[in-house]
N, CA, C and O atoms as CSV, one atom per row, in Angstrom:
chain,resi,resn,atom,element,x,y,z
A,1,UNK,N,N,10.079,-15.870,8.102
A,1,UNK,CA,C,9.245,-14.726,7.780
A,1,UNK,C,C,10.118,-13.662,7.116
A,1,UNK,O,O,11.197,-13.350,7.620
A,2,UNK,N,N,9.540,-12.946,5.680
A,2,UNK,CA,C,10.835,-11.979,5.887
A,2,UNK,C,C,10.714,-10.517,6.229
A,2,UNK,O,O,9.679,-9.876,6.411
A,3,UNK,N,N,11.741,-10.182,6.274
A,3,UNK,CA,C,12.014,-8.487,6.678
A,3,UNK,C,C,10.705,-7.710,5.982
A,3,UNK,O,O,10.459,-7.655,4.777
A,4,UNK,N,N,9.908,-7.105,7.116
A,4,UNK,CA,C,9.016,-5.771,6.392
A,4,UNK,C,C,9.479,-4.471,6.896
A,4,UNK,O,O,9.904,-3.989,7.946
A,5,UNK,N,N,9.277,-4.199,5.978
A,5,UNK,CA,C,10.214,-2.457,5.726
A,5,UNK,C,C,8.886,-1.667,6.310
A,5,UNK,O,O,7.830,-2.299,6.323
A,6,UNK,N,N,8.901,-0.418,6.756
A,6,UNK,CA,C,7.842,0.303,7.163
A,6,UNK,C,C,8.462,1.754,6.561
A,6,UNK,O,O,9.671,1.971,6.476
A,7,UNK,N,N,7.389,2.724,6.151
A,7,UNK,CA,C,7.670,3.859,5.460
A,7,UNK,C,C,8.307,4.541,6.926
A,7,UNK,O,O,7.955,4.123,8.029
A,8,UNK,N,N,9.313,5.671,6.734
A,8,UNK,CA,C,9.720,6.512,7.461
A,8,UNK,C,C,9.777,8.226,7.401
A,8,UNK,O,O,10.354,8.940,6.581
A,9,UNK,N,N,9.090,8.539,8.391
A,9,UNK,CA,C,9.339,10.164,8.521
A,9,UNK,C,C,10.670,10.946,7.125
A,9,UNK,O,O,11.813,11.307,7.405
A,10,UNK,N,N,10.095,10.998,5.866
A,10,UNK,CA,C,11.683,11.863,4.872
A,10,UNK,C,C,12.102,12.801,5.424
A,10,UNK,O,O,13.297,13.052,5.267
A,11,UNK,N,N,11.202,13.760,6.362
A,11,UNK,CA,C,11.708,14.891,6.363
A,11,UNK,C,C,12.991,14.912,7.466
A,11,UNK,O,O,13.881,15.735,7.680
A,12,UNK,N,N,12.698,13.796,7.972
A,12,UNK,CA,C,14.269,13.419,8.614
A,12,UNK,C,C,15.191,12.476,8.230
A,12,UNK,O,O,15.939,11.972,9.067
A,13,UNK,N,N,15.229,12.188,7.118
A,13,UNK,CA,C,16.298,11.882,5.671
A,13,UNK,C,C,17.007,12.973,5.582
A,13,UNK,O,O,16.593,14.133,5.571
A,14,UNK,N,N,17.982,12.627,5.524
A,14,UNK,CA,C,19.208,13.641,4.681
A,14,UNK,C,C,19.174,13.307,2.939
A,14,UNK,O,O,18.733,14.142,2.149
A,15,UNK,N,N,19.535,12.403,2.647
A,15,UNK,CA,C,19.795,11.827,1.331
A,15,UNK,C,C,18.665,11.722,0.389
A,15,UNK,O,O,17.910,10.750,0.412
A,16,UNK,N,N,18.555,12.539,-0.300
A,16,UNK,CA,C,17.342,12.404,-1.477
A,16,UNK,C,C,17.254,11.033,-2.297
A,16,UNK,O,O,16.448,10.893,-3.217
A,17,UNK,N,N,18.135,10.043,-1.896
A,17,UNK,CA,C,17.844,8.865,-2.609
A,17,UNK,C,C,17.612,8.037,-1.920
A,17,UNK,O,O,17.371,6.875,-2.248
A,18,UNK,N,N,17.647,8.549,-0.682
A,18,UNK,CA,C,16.999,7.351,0.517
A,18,UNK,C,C,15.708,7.659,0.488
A,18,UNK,O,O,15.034,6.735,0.034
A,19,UNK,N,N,14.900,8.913,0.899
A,19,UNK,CA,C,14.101,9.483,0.332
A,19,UNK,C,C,12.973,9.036,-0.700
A,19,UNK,O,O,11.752,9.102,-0.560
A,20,UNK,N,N,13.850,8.479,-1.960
A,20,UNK,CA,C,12.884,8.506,-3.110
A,20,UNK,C,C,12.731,6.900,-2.713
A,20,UNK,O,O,11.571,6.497,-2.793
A,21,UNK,N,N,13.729,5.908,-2.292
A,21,UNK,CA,C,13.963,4.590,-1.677
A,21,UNK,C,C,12.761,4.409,-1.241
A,21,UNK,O,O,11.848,3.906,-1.897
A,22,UNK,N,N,12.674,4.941,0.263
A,22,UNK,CA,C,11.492,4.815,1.109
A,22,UNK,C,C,10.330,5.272,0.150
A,22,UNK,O,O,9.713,4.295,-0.275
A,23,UNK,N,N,9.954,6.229,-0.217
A,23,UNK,CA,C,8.547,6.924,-0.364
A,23,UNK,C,C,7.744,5.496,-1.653
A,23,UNK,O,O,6.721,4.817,-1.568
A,24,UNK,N,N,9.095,5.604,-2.960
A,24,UNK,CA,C,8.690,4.868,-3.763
A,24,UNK,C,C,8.123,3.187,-3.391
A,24,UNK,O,O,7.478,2.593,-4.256
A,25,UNK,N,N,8.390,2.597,-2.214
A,25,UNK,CA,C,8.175,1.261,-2.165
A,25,UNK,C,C,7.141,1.350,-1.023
A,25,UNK,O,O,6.793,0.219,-0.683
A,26,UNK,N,N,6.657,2.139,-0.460
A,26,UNK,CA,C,5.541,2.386,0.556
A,26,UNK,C,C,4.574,2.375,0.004
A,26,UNK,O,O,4.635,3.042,-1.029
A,27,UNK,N,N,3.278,1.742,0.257
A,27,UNK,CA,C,1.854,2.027,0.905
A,27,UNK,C,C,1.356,3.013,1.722
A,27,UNK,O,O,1.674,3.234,2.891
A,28,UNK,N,N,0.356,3.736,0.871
A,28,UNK,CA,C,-0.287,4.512,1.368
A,28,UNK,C,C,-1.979,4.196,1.772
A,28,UNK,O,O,-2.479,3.792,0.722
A,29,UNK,N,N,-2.639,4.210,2.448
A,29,UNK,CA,C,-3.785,3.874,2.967
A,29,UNK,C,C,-4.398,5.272,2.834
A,29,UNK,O,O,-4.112,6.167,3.630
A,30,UNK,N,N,-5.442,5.478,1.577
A,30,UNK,CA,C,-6.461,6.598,1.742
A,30,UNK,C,C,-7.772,5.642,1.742
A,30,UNK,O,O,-7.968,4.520,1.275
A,31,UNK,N,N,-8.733,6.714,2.586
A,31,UNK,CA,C,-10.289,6.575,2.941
A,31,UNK,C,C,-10.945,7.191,3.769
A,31,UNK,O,O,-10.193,7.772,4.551
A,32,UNK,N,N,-11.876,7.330,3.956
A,32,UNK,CA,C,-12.470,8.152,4.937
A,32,UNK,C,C,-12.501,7.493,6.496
A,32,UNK,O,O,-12.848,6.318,6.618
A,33,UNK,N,N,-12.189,8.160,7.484
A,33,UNK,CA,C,-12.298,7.177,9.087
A,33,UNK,C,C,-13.343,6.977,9.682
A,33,UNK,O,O,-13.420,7.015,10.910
A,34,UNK,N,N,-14.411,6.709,8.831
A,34,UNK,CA,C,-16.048,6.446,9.613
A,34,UNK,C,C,-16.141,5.383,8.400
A,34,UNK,O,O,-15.385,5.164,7.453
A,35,UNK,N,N,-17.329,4.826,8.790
A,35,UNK,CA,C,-17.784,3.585,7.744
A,35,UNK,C,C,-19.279,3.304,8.270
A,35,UNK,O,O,-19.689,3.457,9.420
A,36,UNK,N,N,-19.830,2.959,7.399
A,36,UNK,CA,C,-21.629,2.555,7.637
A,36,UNK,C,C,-21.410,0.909,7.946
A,36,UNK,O,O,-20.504,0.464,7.241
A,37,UNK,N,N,-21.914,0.074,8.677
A,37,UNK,CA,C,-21.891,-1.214,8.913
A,37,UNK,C,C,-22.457,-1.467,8.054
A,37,UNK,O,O,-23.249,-0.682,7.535
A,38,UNK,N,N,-22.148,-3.067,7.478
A,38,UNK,CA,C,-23.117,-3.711,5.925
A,38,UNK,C,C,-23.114,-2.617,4.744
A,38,UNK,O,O,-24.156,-2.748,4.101
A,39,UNK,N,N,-22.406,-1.710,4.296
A,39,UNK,CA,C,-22.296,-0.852,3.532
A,39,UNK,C,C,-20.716,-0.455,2.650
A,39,UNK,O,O,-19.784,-0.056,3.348
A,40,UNK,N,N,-20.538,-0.575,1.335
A,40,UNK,CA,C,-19.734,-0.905,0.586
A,40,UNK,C,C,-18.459,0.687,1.225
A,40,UNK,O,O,-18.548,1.915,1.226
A,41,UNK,N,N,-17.684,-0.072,1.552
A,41,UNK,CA,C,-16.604,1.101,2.024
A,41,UNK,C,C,-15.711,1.119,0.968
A,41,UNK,O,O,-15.374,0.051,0.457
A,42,UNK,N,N,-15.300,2.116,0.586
A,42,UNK,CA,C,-13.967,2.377,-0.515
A,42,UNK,C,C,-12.565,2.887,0.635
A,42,UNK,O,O,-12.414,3.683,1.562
A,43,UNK,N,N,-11.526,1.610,-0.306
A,43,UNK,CA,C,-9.984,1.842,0.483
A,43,UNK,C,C,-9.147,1.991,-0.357
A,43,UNK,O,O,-8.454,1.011,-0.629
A,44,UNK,N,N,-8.956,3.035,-0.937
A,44,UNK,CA,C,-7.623,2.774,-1.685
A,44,UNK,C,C,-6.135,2.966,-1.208
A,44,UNK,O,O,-5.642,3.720,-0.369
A,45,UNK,N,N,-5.597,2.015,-2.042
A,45,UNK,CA,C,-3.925,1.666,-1.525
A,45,UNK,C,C,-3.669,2.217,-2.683
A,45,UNK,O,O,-4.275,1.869,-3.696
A,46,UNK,N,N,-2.416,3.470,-2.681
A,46,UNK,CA,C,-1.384,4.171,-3.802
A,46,UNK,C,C,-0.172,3.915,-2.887
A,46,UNK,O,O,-0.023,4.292,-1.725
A,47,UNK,N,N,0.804,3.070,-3.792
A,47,UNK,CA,C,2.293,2.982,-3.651
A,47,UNK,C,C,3.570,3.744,-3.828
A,47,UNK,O,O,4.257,3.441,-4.804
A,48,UNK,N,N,3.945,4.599,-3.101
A,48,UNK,CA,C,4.301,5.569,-3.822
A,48,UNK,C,C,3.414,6.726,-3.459
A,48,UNK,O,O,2.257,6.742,-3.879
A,49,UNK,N,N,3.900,7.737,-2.672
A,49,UNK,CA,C,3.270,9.443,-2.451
A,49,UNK,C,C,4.140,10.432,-3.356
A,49,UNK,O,O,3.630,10.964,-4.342
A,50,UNK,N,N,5.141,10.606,-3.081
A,50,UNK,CA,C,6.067,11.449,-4.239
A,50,UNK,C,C,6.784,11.150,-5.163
A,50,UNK,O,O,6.826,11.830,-6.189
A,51,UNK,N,N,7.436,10.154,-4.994
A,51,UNK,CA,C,8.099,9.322,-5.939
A,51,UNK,C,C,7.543,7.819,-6.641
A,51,UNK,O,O,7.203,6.926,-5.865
A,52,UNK,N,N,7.481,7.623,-7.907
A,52,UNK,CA,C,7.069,6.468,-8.768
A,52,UNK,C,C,8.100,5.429,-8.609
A,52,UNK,O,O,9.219,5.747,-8.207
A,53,UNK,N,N,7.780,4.112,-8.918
A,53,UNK,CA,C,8.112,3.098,-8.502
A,53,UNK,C,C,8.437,2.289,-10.095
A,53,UNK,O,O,7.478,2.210,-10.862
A,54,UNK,N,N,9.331,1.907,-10.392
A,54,UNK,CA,C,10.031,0.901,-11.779
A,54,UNK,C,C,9.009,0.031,-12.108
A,54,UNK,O,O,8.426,-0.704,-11.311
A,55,UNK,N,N,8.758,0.142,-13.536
A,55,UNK,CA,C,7.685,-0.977,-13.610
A,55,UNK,C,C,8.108,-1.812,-14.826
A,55,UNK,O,O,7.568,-1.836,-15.932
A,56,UNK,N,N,9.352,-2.601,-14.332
A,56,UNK,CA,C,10.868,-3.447,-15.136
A,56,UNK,C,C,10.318,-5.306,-14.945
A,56,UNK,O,O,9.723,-5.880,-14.033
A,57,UNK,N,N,10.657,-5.605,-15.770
A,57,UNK,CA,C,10.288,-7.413,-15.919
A,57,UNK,C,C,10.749,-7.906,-15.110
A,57,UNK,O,O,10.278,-9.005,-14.815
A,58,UNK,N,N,11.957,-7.359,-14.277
A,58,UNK,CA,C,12.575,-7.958,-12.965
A,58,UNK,C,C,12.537,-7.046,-11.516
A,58,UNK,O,O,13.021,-7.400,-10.441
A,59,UNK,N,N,11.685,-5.530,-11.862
A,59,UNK,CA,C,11.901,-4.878,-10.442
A,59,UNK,C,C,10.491,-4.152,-10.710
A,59,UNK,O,O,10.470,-3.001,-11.147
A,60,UNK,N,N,9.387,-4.824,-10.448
A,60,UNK,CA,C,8.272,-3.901,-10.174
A,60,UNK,C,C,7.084,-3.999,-8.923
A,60,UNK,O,O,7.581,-4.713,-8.052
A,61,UNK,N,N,6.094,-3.679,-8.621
A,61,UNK,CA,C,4.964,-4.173,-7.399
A,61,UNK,C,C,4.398,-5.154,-7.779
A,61,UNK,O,O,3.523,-4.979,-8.627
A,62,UNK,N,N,4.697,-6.664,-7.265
A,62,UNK,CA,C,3.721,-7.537,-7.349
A,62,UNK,C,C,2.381,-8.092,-7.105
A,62,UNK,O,O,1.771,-8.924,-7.776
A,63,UNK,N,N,1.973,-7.385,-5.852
A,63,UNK,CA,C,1.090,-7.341,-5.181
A,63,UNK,C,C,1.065,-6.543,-4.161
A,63,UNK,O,O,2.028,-6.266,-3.446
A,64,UNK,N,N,-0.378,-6.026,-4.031
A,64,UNK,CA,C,-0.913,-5.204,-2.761
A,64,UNK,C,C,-2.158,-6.053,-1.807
A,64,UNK,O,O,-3.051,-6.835,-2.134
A,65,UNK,N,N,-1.815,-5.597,-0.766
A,65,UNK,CA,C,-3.042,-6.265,0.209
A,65,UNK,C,C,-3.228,-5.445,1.163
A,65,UNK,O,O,-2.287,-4.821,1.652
A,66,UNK,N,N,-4.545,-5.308,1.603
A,66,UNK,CA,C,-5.009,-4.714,2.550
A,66,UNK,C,C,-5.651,-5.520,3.709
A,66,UNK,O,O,-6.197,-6.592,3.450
A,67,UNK,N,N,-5.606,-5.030,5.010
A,67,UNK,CA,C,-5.294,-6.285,5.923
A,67,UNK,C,C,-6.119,-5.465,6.983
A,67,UNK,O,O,-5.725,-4.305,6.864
A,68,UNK,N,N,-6.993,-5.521,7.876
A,68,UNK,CA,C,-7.288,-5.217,9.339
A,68,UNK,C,C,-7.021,-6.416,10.293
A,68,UNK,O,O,-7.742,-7.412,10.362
A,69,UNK,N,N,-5.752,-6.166,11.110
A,69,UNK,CA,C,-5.173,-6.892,11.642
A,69,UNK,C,C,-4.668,-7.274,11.614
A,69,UNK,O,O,-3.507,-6.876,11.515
A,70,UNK,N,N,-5.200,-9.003,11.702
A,70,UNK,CA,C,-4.564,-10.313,11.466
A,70,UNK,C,C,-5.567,-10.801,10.290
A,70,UNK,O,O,-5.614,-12.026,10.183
A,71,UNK,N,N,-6.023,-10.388,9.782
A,71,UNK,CA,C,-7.336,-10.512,8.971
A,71,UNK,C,C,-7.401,-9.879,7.351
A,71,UNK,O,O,-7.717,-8.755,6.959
A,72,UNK,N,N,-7.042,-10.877,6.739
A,72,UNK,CA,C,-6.411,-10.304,4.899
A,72,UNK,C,C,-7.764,-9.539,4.431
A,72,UNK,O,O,-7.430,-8.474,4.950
A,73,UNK,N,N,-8.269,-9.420,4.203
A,73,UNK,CA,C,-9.659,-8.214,3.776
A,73,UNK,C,C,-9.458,-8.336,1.937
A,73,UNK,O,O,-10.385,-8.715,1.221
A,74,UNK,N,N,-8.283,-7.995,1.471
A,74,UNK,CA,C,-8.246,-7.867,0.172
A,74,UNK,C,C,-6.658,-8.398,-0.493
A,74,UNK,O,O,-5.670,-8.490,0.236
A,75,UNK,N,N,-6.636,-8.609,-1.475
A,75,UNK,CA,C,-4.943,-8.428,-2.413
A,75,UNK,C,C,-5.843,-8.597,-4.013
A,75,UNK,O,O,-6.906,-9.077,-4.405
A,76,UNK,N,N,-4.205,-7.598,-4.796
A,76,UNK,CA,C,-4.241,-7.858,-5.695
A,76,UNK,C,C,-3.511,-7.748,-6.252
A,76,UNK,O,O,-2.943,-6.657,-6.281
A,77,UNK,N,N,-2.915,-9.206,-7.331
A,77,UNK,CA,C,-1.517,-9.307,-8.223
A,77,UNK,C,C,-1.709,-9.045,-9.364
A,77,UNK,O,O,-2.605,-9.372,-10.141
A,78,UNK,N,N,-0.242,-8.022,-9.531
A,78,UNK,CA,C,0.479,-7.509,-10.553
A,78,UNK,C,C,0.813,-8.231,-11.873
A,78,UNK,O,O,0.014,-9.156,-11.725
A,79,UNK,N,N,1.274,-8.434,-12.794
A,79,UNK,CA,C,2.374,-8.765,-13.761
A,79,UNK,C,C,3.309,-7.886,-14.281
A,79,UNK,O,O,2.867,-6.786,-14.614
A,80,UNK,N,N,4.370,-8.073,-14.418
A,80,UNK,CA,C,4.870,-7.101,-15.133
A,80,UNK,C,C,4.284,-6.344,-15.766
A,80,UNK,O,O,3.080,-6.477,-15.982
A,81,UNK,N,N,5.127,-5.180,-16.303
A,81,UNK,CA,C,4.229,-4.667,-17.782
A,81,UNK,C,C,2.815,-3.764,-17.209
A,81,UNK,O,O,2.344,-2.778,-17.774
A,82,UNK,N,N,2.420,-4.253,-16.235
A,82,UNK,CA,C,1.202,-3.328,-16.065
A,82,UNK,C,C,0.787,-2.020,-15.886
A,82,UNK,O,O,-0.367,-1.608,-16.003
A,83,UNK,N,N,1.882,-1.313,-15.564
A,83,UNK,CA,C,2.043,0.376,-16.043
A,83,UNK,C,C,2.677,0.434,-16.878
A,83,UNK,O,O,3.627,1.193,-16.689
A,84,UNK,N,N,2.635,-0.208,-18.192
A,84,UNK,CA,C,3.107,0.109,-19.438
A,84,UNK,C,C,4.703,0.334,-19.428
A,84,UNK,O,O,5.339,1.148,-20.097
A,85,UNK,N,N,5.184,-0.609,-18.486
A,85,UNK,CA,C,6.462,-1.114,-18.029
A,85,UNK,C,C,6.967,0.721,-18.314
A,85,UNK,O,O,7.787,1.086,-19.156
A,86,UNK,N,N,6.624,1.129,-17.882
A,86,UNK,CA,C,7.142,2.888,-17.358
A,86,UNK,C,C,6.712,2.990,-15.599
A,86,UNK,O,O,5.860,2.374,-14.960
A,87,UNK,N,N,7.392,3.711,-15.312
A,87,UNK,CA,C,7.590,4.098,-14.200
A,87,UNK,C,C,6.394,4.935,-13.072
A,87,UNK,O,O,6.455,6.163,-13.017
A,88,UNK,N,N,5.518,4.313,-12.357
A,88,UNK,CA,C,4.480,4.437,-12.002
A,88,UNK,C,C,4.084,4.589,-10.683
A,88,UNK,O,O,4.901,4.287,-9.814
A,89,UNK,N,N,2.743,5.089,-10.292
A,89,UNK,CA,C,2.163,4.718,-8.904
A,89,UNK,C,C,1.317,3.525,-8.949
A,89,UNK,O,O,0.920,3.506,-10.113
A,90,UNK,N,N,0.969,2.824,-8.522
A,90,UNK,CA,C,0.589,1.208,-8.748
A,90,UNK,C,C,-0.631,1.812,-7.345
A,90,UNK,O,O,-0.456,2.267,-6.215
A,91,UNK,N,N,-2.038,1.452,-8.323
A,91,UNK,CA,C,-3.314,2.379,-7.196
A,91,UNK,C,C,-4.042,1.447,-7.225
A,91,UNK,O,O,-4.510,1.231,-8.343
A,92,UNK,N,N,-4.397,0.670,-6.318
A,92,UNK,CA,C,-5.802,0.137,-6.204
A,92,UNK,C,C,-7.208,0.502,-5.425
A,92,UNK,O,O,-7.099,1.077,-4.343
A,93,UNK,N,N,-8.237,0.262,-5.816
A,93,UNK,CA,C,-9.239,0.628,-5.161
A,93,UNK,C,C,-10.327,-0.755,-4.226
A,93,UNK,O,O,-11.350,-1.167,-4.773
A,94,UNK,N,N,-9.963,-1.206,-3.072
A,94,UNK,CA,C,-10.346,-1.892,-3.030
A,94,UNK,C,C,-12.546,-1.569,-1.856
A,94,UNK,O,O,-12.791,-0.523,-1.254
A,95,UNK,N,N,-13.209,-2.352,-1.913
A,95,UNK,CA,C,-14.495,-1.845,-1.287
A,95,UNK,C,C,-14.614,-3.051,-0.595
A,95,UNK,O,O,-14.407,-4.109,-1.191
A,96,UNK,N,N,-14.944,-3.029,0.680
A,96,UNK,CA,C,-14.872,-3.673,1.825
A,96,UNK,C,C,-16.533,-3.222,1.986
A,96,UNK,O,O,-17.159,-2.203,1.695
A,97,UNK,N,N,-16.857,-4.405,2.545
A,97,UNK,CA,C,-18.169,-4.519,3.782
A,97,UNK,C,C,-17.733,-4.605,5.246
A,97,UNK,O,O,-17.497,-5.684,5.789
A,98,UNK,N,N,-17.634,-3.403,5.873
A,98,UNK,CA,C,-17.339,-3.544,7.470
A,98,UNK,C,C,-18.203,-4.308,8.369
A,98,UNK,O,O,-19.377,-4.409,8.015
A,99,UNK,N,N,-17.936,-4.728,9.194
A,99,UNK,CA,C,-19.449,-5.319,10.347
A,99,UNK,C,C,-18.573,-4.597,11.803
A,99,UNK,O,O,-19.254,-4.282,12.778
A,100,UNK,N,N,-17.161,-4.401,11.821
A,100,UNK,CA,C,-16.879,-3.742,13.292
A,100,UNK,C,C,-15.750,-2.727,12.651
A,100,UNK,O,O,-15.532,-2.408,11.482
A,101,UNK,N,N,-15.111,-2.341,13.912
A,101,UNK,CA,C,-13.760,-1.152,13.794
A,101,UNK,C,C,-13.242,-1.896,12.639
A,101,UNK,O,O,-13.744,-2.946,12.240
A,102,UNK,N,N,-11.930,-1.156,11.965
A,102,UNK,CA,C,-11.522,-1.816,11.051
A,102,UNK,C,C,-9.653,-0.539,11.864
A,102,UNK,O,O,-9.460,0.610,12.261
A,103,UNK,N,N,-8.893,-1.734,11.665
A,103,UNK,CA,C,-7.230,-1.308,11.845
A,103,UNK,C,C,-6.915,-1.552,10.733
A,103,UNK,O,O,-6.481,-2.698,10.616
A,104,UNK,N,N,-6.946,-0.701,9.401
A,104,UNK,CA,C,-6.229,-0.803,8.256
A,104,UNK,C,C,-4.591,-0.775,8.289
A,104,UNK,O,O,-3.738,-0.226,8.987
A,105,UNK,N,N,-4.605,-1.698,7.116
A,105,UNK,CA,C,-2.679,-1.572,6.809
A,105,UNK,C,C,-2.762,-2.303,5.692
A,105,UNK,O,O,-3.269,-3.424,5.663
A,106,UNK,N,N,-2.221,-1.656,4.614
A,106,UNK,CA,C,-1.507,-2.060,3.072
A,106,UNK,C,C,-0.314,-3.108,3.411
A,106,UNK,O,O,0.264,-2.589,4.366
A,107,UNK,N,N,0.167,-4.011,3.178
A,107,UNK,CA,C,0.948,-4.031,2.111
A,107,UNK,C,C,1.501,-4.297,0.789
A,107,UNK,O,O,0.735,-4.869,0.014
A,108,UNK,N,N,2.708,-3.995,0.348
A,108,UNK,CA,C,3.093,-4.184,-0.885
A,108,UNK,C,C,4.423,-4.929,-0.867
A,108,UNK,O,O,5.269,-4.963,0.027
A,109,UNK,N,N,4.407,-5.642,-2.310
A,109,UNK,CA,C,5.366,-6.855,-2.257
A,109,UNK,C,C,6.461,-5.798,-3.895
A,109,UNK,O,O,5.981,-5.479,-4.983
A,110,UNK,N,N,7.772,-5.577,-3.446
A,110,UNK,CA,C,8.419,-5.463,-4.587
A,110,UNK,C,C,9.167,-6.444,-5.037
A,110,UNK,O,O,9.705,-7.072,-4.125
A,111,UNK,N,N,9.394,-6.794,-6.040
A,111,UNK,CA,C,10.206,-8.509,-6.313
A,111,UNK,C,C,11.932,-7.592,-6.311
A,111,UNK,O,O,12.915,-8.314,-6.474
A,112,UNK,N,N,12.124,-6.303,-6.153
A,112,UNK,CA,C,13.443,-6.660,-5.993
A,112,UNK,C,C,14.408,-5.813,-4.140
A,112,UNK,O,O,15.576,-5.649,-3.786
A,113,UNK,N,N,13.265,-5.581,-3.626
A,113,UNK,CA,C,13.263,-4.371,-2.354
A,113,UNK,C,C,12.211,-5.454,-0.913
A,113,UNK,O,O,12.046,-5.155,0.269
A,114,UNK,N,N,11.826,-6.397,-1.499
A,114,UNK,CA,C,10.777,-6.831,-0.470
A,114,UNK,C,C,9.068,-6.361,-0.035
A,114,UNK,O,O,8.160,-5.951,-0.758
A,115,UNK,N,N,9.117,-6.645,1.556
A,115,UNK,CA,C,7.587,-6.296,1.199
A,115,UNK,C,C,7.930,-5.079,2.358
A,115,UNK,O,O,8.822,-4.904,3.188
A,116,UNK,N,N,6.492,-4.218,1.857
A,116,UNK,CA,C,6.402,-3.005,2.501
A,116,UNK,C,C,5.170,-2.952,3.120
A,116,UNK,O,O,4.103,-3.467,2.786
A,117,UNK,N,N,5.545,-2.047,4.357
A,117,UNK,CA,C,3.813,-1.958,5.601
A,117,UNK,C,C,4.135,-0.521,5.357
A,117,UNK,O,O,5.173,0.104,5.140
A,118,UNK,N,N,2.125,-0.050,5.540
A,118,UNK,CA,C,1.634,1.203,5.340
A,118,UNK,C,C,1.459,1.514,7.106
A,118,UNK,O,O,1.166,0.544,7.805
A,119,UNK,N,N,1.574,2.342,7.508
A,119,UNK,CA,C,1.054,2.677,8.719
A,119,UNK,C,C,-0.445,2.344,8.837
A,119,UNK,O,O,-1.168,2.004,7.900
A,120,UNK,N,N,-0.849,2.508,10.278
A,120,UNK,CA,C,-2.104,1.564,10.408
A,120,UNK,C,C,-3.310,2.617,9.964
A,120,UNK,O,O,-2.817,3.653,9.521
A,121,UNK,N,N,-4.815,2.623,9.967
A,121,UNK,CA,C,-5.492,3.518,9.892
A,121,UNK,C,C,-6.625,3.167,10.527
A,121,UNK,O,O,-7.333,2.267,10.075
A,122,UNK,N,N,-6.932,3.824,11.639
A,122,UNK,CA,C,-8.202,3.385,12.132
A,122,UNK,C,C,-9.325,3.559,11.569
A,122,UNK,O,O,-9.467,4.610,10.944
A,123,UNK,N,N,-10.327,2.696,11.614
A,123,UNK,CA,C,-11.804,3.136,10.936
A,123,UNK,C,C,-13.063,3.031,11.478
A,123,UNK,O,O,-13.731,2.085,11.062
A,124,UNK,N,N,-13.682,3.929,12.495
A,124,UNK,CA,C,-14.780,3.494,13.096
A,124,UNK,C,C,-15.997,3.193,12.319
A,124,UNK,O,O,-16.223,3.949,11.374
A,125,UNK,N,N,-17.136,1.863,12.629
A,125,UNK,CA,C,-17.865,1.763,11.994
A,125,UNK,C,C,-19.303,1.738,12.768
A,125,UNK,O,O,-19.396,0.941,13.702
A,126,UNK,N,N,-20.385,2.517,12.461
A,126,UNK,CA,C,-21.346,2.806,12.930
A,126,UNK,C,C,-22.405,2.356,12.471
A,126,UNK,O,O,-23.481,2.668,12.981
């Protein structure tokens, strides 16, 4: 299995390049924490909160997935080049049909840093 990295608290970083390290290769989980059952929910995953992420033929985001649980819900792969091989936030929007709670978590795959976990997000569904 390999190593997943998890984003960490910056403001207890010293080093602004550890900093841009962490923030840039993280998953972020936005959405609202309620959900309608049988009703199209919007989740978006942005990689990257302050700092942009390389978008190089050998170092960029290959894929994102969004996961409740043990339970894949969504992914979607990259190619190179897809932020205009410039330096980017890599955003997807993915819409889920809930039927119970939902324990959200992103992750993201970098081909030269590994894969990265978003903290979890609960989602009650009513």
């Amino acid at each position: 299995m390999p190593k997943i990295n998890s984003y960490q608290d910056i403001s207890q970083i010293d080093r602004e390049a550890k900093k841009d390290y962490i923030d840039r290769h993280s998953p972020f989980v936005h959405c609202e924490n309620t959900a309608k059952k049988g009703e199209p929910f919007k989740v978006k995953v942005k990689v990257g909160n302050e700092y942009v992420h390389p978008d190089d033929f050998d170092h960029f985001i290959k894929y994102v997935q969004l996961w409740s649980g043990e339970i894949l819900l969504a992914e979607t792969n990259f190619p190179p080049g897809t932020l205009g091989n410039q330096p980017g936030h890599v955003e997807v929007d993915f819409y889920i049909v809930p039927q119970k709670k939902l324990n959200l978590t992103a992750m993201a795959y970098c081909t030269k840093h590994g894969l990265w976990q978003s903290d979890p997000i609960e989602v009650e569904v009513a």
